[in-house]
C-alpha positions in Angstrom: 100.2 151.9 250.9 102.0 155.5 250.7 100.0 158.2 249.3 101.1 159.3 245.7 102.3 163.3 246.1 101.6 164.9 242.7 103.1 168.3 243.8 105.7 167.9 240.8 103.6 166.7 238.6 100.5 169.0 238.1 101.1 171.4 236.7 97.9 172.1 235.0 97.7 175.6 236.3 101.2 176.6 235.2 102.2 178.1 232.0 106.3 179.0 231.6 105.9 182.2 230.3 102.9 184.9 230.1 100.2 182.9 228.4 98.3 184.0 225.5 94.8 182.0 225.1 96.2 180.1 222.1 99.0 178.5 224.6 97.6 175.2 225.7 98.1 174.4 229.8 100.6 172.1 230.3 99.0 169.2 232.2 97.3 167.2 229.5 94.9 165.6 232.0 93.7 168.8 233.1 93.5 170.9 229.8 91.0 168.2 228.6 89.0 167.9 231.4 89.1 171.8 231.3 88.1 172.3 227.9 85.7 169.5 228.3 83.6 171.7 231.3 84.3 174.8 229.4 82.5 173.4 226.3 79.9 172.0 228.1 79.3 175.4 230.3 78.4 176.7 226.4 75.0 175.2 226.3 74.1 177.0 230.0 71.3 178.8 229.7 73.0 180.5 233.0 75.5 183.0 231.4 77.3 182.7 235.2 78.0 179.7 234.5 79.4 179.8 230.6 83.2 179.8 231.6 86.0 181.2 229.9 88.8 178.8 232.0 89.0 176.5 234.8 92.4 176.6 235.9 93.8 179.8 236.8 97.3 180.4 234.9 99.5 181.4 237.1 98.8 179.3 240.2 98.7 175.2 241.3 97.6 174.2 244.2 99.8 171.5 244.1 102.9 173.9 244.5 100.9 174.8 248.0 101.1 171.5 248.7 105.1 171.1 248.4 106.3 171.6 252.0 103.8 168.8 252.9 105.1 166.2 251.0 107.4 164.0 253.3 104.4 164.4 255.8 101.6 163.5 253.4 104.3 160.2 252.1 104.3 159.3 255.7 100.5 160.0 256.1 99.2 156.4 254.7 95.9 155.8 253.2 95.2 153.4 256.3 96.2 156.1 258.6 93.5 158.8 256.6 91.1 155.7 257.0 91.4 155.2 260.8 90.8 158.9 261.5 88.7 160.2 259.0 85.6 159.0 260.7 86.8 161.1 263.6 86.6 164.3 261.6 85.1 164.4 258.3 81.3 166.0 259.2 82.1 166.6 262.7 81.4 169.7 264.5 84.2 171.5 266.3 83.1 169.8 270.1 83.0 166.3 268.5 86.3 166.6 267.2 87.9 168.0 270.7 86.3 164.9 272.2 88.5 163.0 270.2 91.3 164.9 270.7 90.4 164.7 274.7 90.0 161.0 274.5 93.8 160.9 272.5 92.0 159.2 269.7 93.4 162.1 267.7 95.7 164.8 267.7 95.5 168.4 266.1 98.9 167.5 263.8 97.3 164.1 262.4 93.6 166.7 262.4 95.8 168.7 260.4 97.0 166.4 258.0 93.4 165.0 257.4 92.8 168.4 256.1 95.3 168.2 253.6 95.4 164.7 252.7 91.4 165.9 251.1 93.1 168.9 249.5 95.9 167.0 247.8 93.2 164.5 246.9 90.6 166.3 245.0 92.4 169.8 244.3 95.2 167.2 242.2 92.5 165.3 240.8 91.8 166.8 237.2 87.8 165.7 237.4 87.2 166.3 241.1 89.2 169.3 241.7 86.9 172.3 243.1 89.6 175.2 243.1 88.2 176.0 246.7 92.3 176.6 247.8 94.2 179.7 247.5 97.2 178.8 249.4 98.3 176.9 252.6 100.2 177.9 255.3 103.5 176.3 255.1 104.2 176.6 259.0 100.7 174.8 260.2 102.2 171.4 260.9 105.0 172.7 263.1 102.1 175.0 265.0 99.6 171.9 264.8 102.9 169.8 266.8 103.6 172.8 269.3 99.4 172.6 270.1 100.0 169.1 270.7 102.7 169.3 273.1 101.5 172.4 274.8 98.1 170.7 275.4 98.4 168.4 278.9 99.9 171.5 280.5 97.4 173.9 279.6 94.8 173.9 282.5 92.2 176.2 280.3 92.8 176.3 276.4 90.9 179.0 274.6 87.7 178.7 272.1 89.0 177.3 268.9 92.5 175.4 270.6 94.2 173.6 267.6 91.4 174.1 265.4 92.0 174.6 261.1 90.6 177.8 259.9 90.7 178.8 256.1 90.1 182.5 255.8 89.2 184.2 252.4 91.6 185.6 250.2 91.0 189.1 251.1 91.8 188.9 254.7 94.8 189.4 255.8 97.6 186.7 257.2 101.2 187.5 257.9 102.4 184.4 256.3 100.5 184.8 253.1 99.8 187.4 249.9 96.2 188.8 250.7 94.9 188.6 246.8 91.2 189.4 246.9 91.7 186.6 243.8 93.6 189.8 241.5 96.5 189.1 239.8 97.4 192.7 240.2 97.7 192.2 244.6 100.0 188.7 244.2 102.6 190.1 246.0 101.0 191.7 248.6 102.5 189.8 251.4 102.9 191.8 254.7 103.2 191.3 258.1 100.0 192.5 258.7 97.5 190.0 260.4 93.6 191.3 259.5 92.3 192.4 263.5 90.3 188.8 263.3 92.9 186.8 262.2 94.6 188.0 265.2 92.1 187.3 267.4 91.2 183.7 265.6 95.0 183.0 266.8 94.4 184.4 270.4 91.2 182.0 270.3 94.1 178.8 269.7 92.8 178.4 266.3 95.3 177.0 263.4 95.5 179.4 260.2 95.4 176.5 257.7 95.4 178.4 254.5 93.3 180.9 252.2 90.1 180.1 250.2 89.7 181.1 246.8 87.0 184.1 246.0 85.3 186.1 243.3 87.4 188.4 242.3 87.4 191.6 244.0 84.9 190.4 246.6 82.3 190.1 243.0 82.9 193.9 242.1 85.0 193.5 239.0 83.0 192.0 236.0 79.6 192.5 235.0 77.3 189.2 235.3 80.8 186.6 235.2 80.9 183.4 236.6 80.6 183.3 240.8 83.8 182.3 242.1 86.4 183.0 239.5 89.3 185.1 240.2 92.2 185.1 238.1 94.8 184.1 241.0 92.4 180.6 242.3 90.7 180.2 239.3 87.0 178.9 238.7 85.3 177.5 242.5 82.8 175.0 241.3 80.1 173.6 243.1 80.7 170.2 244.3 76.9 168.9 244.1 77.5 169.7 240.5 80.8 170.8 239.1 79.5 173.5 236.3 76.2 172.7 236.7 75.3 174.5 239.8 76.7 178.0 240.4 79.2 178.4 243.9 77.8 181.2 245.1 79.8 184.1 245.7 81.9 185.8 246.4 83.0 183.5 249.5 82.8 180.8 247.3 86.1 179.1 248.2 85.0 179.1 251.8 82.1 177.7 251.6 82.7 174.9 249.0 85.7 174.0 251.4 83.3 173.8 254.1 81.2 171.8 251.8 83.8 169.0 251.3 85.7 169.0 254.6 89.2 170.9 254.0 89.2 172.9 257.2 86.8 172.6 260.3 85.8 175.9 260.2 85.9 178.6 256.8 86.0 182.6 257.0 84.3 184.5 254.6 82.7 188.5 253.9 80.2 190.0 252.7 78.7 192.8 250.9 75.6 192.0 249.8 74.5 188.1 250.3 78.6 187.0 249.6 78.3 184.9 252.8 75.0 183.6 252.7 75.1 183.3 248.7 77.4 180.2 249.0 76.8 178.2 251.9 73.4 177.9 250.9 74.8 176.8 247.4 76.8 174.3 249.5 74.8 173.0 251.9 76.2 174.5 255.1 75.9 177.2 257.4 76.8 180.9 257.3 76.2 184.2 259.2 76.9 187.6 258.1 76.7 189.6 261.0 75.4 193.1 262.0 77.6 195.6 261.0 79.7 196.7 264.2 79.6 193.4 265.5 83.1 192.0 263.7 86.2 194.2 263.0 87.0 194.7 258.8 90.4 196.2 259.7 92.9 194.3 257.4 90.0 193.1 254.5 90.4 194.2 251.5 87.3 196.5 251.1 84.1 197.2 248.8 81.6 199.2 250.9 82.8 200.7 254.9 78.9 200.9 255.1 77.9 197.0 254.5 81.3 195.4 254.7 81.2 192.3 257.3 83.2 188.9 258.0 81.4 186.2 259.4 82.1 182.6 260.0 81.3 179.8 258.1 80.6 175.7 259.1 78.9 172.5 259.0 76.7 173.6 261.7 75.0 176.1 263.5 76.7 175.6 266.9 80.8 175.8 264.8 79.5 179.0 263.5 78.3 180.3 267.1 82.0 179.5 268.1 83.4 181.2 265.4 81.5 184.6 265.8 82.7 184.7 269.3 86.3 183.7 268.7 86.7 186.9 266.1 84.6 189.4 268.2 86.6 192.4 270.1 86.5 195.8 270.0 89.1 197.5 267.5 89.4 201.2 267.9 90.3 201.5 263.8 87.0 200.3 263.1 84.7 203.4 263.0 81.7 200.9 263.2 82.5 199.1 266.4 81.4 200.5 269.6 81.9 198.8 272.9 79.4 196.2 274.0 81.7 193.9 276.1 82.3 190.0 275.0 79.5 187.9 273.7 79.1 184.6 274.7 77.4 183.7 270.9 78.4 179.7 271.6 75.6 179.6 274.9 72.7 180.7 272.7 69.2 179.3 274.0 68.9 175.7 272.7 66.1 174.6 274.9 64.0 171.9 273.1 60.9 173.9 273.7 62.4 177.4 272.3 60.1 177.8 269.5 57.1 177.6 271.3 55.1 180.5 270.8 57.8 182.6 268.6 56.0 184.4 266.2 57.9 184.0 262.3 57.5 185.9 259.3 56.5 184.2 256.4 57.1 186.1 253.2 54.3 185.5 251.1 56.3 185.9 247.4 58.0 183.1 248.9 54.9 180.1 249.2 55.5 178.7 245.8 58.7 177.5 247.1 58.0 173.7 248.2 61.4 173.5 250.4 60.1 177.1 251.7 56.5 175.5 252.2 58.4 172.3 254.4 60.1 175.2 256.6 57.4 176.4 257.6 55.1 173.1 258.6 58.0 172.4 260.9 57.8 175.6 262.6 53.9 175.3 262.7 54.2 171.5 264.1 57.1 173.0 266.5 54.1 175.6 268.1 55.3 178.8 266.3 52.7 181.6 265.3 53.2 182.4 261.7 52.9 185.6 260.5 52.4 186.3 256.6 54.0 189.4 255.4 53.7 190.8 252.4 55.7 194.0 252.1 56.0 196.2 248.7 58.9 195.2 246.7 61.8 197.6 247.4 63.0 200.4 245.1 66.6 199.4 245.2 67.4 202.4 242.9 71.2 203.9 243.7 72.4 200.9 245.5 75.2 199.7 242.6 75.4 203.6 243.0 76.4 202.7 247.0 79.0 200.4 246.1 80.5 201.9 243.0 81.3 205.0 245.0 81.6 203.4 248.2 84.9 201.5 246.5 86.0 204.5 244.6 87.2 205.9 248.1 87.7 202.5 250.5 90.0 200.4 248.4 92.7 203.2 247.7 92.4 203.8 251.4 93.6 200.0 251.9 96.2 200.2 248.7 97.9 203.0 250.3 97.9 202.3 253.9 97.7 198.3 254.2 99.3 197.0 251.1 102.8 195.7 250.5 105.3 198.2 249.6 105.8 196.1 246.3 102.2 196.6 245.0 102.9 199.6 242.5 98.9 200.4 242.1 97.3 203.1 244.4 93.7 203.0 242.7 91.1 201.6 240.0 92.5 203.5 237.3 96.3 201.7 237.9 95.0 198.3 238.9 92.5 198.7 234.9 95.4 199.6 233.4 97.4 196.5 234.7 94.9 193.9 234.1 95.1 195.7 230.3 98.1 194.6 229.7 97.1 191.0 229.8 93.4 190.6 229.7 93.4 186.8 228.5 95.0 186.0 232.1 93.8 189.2 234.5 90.2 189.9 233.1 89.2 187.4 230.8 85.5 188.8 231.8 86.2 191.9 231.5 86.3 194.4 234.3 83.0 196.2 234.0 82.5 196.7 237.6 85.9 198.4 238.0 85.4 200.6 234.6 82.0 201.8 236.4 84.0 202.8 239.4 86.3 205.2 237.2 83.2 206.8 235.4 81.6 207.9 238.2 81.1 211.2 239.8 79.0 210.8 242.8 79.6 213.7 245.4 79.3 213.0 249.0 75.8 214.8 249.2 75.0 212.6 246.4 76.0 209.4 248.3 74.8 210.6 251.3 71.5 211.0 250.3 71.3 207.3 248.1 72.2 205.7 251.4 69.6 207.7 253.5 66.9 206.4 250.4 67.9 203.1 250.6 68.0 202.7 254.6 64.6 203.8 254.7 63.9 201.1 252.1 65.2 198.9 253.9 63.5 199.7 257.2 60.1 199.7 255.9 60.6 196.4 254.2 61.2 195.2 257.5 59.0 196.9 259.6 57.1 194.0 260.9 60.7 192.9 262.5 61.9 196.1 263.5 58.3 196.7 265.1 58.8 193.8 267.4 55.5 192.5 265.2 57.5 188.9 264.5 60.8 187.9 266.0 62.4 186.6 262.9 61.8 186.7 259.5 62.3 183.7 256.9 64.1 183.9 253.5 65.7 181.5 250.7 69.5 181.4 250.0 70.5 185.4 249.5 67.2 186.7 248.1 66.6 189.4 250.2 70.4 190.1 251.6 70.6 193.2 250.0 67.7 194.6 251.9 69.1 193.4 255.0 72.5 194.7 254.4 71.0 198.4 253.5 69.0 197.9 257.0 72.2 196.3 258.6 70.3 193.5 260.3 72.4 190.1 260.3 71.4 186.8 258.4 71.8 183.4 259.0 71.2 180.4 256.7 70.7 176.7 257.6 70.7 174.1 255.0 66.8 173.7 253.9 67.9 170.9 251.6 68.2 169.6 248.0 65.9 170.6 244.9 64.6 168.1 242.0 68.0 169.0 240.6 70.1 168.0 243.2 70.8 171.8 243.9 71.3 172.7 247.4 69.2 175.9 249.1 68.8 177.2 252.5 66.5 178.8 254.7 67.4 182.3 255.7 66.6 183.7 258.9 66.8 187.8 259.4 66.8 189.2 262.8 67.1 192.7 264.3 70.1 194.3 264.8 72.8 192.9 267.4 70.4 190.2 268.0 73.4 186.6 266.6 72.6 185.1 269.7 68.3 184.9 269.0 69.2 184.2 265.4 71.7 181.3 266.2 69.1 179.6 268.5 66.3 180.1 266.0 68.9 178.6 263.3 69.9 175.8 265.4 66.3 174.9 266.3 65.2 174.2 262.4 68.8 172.4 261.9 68.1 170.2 265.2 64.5 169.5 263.8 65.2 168.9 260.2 68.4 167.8 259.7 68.3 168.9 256.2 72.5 169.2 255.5 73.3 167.3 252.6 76.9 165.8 251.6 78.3 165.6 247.9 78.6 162.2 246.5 82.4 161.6 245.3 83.6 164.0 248.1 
């Protein structure tokens, strides 16, 4: 049977003219079920997750989803059957097998992709807002992989490979949004330095993953994961009842439910590690200086940082080392020569005698407390640490005045000619003039950034407080006292970021709830490779990756 395309028919996220909040969407199917989850998100005790809207207003997924549909007509439910078991949860390596073995190619790998977006992103109770937009071209490039690939005697990291990157990296095919109604037409010909290098590496720019607005700087305590161009991410082991992490929230739920092999996201503050441990997968915000931010839209120069996100430890290892190179517009990047991140150590023996810290605030935790026995039975030394909570005093201080000077920096030299605003002040007074569609949270965060008067002496002082903070908090690491340290989800990202060591985190499994966490490992500085094997060790042991029912 043929696949039913609803690209003409959903149009739940489409209003004909500006909408006011009286104006009901016009999809009936999808305002109910919206105003259904809406109500029900009243009684949250979680004011994250008390949503104003679902659907964004001015954009359907389905309308990405138009230049597919004589391919996904011709793409039959049978066909999605026969190959699905040849990519849905398999790592990058298992699916170039299949590819090798010409049990599948990189155009029908492609359309698998999509035939899960237009499935659940169309479907009014399953739908996930994960998807910004898709890149109309990536059939056509998916066919010239295909032919190119007998004749190609070495093909690079990520050959043929789907990659969604977040909305507020750049693509030359697509309007880089940060989720803001106010950068919609911000399409250039710019490609963000890793985007170009994700290409060099073979990989297939499949499309962009929704975000929270403004990388999470714009309202004050608002849902994780809305923006006003993608709408409301929702967490697929509980759509409204867990929170999506943010801000790479459309990456990692994509990740979560198979619509790309391999997700891009950034992060500030915990915006990469947030997520996929709300999702069940894997993601690694590197050290700063490790990945190029040239062409991402910006919060903080300081703590800025993309980083790749998958299903496993080893897709993420390949997706570090296909966006790593030295860019000379990046004043945090010095040269340290290629990286082979995929060939980290993954001995079976490799953590025998490592020596972990245990953070003791952190025992109560019974998926924290399970960690832990595995590295004990595994012949790790465990180290308790108990370190003074941190004064984190100043830091909103960082980023406020950190993003009163980055983003115009990017509005005036990186964005389209067409986008009119230069600074916070224009882009408040634009989301003003609708604030039912551009800020129905308000803009709190953005406000804060037009009050304040930091000086640079001022700055530069809060950042040398809170890099101390940071340091001490970690001195058992830094010391060479333990080798790695062990968290939960993002609960100490922020001291990391202010230290500028990378995090990694693994899925750790499911609480009572159902709610997915993960185990956080922190290492020193420059050290992915260490981190990656100690990630991959507890992944290989535990297995601890869980999959959404109905997805």
């Amino acid at each position: 049977m043929r696949i039913l395309f609803l690209g003409t028919v959903l149009l739940s996220m489409m209003v004909a003219c500006k909408a006011k909040k009286e104006e009901v969407i016009e999809d009936k199917v999808f305002s109910t079920t919206d105003s259904l989850l809406i109500a029900r998100s009243k009684t949250q005790e979680n004011p994250r997750l008390q949503f104003a809207l679902v659907h964004s207003y001015s954009h359907a997924v389905s309308n990405e989803l138009i230049p597919f549909e004589e391919a996904l007509l011709d793409f039959t439910a049978e066909d999605y059957q026969q190959l699905a078991p040849l990519v849905i949860g398999k790592s990058i390596s298992e699916i170039q097998q299949a590819v090798a073995e010409k049990k599948l190619s990189y155009e029908a790998l492609t359309l698998v992709y999509l035939y899960r977006i237009q499935l659940y992103e169309t479907d009014a109770k399953k739908s996930l807002q994960a998807i910004i937009s898709l890149n109309k071209e990536v059939l056509a490039q998916a066919r010239a992989k295909d032919q190119a690939y007998a004749s190609m005697k070495q093909r690079p990291l990520l050959y043929g490979i789907p990659v969604l990157l977040k909305d507020n990296i750049e693509a030359d095919w697509s309007a880089t949004t940060a989720g803001a109604e106010v950068l919609a037409g911000n399409t250039t010909e710019n490609d963000a330095f890793i985007t170009r290098q994700l290409r060099k590496a073979g990989a297939l720019i499949l499309g962009k993953a929704n975000l929270s607005e403004w990388a999470y700087f714009f309202c004050e305590n608002c849902p994780l994961g809305y923006s006003a161009v993608g709408g409301q991410t929702l967490n697929p082991f509980g759509r409204g009842q867990f929170e999506s992490g943010g801000s790479s929230s459309g990456s990692a739920v994509a990740m979560a439910v198979n619509y790309a092999a391999l997700a891009v996201g950034s992060e500030t503050s915990g915006s990469i590690i947030s997520p996929a441990a709300q999702n069940s997968i894997v993601g690694l915000k590197p050290t700063i200086g490790v990945l190029s931010r040239t062409g991402i839209v910006p919060i903080s120069h300081d703590l800025d940082t993309p980083g790749p996100m998958g299903i496993c430890v080893e897709d993420v290892a390949l997706g570090l080392e296909a966006m790593q190179g030295l860019d000379t517009a990046d004043e945090s990047m010095e040269e340290q020569g290629a990286q082979k991140y995929s060939n980290f150590e993954k001995s079976e023996d490799f953590l025998q005698g490592k020596k972990i810290g245990v953070l003791k605030g952190l025992l109560s935790d019974s998926l924290y407390v399970k960690a832990t026995d595995f590295f004990k039975r595994q012949g790790a030394e465990l180290v308790v640490l108990a370190p003074e909570n941190p004064d984190f005093d100043g830091f909103l201080t960082w980023l406020t005045a950190d993003m009163k000077r980055d983003l115009p920096k990017y509005l005036t030299t990186r964005a389209a000619a067409g986008v009119s605003v230069k600074n916070v002040e224009e882009i408040l007074a634009f989301n003003r003039d609708d604030l039912t569609i551009r800020a129905p949270y308000g803009q709190q965060l953005l406000e804060g950034i037009v009050e304040d008067n930091t000086s640079d002496d001022e700055l530069n002082a809060i950042k040398k407080k809170l890099r101390a903070v940071g340091t001490q908090y970690f001195e058992a690491l830094l010391s060479g006292k333990v080798d790695v340290v062990i968290s939960v989800n993002n609960w100490h990202s922020g001291v990391a970021a202010v230290a500028n060591l990378p995090c990694l985190t693994v899925p750790s499994g499911l609480k009572s709830t159902g709610e997915p966490q993960g185990l956080t490992f922190i290492g020193k500085g420059f050290t992915e490779r260490s981190l990656l094997a100690f990630g991959y060790a507890y992944e290989r042991g535990t297995q601890r990756r869980s999959i959404p029912e109905n997805y």
